[in-house]
C-alpha positions in Angstrom: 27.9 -90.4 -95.1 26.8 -88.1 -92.4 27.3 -84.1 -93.8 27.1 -81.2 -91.5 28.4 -77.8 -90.4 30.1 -76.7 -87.0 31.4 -73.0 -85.8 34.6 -72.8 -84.5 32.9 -69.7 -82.7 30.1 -72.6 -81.2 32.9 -74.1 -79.0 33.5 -73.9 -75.4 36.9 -73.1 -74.9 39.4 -75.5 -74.2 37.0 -78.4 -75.0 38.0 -81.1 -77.5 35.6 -83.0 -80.3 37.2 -85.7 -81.2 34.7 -88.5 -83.1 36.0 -91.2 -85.0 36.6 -90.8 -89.0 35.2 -87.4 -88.5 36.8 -85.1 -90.6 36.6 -81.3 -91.9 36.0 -81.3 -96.1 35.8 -77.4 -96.3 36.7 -74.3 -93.8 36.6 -70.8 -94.3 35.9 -67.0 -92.1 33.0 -65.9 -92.6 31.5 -61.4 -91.6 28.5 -62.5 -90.6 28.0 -59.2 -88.9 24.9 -58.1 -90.3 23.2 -61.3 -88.6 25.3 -62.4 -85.6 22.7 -62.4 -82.8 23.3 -60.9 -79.0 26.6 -62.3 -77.6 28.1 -63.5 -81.2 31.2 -62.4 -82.5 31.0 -60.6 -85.7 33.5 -63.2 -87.6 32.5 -66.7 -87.9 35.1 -69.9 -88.6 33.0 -72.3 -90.7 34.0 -76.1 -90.7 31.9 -78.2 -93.2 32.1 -81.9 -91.4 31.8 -85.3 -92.8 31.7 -88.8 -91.2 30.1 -92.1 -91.7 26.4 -92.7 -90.5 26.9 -94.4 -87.6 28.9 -92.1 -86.2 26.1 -89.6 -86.0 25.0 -90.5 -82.4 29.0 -89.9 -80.9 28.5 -86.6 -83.0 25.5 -85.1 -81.5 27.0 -85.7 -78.3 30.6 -84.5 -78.4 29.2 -81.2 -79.7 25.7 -81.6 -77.0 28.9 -81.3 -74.5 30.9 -79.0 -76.4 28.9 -76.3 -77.4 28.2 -72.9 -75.4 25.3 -72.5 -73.6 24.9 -68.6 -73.6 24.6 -67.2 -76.8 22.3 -69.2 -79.3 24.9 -71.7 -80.6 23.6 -75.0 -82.1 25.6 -77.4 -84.9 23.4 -79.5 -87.3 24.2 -82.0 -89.8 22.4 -84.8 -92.6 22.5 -88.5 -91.6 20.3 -90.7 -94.2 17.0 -89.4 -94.4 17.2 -87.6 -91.3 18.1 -84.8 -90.1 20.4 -83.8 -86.6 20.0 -80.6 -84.7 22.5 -80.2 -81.6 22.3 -77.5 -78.6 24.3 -77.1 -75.5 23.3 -80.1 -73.5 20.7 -81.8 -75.7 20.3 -83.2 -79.3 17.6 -83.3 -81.9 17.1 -86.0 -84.5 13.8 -86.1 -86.9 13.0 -87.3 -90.4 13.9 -84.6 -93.3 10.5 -83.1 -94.0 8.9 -83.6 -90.5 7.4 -80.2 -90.2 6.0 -80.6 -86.7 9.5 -82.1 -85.5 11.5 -79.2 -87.4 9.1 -76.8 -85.6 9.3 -78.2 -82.2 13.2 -78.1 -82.4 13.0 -74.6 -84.2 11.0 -73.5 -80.7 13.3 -75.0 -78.5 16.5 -73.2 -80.3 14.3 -69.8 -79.6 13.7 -70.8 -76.1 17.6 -71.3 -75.9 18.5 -68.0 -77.8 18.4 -68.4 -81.3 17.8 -65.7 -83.1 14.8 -66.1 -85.1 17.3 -65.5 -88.8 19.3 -68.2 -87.8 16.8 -70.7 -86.9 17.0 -71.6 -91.3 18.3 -74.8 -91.4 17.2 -77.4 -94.2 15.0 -80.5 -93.2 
């Protein structure tokens, strides 16, 4: 079972992810104020996200064409062993661990806008 996390905040108005047996386990609001980066709103809508594995590719990319390009928004989730990061446009996948993958993803989230805080995910 895929696992991951998407911000309501992340979306493109008006745009639709819609990704067969995906389904929201957990939402909540989040003030993330102190570490919203340039162009984020203070207030973040959390949705903890669930699916089964091989769903993973139709994940990455409904959200690769969902997610805002200005601002520094990426979604990332679990699948197996591996490990999913998705940014406006493009997707990431590398094996849990892979510190030379993690790091070349990390640098293409800052060369996208990331702010260096939020570049924390696990794997």
């Amino acid at each position: 079972m895929l696992r991951g996390r998407i911000l309501a905040e992340s979306l493109r108005p008006g745009v639709v992810v819609e990704v067969p047996d995906l389904r929201v386990v957990r939402m909540w609001r989040e003030d993330v104020s102190a570490g919203a980066g340039p162009g984020q709103p203070p207030v973040w809508t959390l949705l903890d996200v669930e699916a089964p594995d091989e769903r993973a590719g139709e994940l990455a990319d409904a959200l690769a064409g969902a997610l805002l390009e200005e601002g520094g928004w990426y979604a990332d989730f679990q699948v197996g062993a591996d490990h999913v990061v998705v940014f406006a446009g493009r997707s990431f996948r590398y094996r849990r661990g892979d510190e030379p993958a993690r790091a070349h993803v990390a640098a293409y989230g800052r060369s996208v806008g990331v702010p260096e805080h939020q570049l924390d995910w696990k794997g």
